[in-house]
C-alpha positions as CSV (number, residue, x, y, z in Angstrom):
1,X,27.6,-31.6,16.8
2,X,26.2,-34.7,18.4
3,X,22.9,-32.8,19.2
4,X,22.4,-31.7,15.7
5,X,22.8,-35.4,14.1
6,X,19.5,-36.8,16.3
7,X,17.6,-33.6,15.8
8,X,18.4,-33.3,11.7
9,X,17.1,-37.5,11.5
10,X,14.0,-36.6,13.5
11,X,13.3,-33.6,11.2
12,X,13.5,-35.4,8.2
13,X,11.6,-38.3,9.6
14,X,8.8,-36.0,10.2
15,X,8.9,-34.1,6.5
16,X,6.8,-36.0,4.7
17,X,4.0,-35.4,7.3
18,X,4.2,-31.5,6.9
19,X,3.8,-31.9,3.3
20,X,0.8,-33.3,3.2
21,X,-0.6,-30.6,4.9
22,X,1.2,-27.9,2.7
23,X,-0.4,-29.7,-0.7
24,X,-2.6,-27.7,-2.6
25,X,-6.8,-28.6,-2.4
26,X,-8.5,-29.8,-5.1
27,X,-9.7,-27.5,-7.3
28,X,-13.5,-28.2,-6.4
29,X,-12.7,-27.0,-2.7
30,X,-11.1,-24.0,-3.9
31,X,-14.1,-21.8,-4.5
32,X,-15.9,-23.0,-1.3
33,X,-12.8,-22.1,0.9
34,X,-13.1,-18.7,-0.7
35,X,-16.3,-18.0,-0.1
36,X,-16.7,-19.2,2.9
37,X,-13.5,-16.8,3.9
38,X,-14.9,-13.6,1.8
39,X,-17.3,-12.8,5.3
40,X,-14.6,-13.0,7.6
41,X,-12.4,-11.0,5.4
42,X,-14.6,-8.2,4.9
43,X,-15.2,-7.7,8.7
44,X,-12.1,-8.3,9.5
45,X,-11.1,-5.1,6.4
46,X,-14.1,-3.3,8.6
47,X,-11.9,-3.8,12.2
48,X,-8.8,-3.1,11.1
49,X,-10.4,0.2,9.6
50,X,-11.9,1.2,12.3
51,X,-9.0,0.9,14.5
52,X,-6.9,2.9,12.2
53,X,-9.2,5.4,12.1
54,X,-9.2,5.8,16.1
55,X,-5.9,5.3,16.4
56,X,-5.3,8.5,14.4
57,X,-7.9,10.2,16.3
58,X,-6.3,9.5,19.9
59,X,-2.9,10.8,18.2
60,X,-5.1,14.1,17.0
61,X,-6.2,14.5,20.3
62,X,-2.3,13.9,22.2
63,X,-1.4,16.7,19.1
64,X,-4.2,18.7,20.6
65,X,-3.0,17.9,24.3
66,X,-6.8,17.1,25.2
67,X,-7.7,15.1,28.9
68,X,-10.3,13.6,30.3
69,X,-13.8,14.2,29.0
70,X,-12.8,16.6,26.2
71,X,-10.4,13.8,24.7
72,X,-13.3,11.2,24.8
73,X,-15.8,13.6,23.0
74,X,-13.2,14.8,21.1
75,X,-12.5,10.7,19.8
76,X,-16.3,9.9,19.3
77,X,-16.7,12.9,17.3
78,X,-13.7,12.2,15.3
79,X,-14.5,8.5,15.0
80,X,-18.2,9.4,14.1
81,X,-16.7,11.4,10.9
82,X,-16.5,10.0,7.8
């Protein structure tokens, strides 16, 4: 109980500082923050795709009980599919 008391003051000391950075922009900075994020986004979308895809495609492969140089053609292949 005695720890809590310090640690509670500090943490509503320090409040007022996180909320600044939690405050919404300006609506002028808005549309710049989007577009500036709308790149990153896509390739991120493009990543994650790409890993799902071959992620399915290693579990095809463990299905088909492929090793060694079969499973990597068979992966490319699969991969290389639309």
């Amino acid at each position: 109980m005695r720890a809590l008391l310090p640690t509670a003051t500090v943490c509503l000391l320090l409040s007022p500082l996180w909320s600044d950075s939690a405050a919404p922009q300006s609506p002028a900075a808005a549309p710049a923050a989007a577009a500036s994020a709308a790149p990153a986004t896509a390739a991120e979308n493009d990543a994650a795709a790409r890993h799902a895809k071959r992620t399915a495609c290693v579990k095809k492969a463990r299905a088909k009980k492929l090793l060694g140089d079969e499973k990597t053609t068979f992966i490319k292949e699969c991969t290389s599919a639309p």
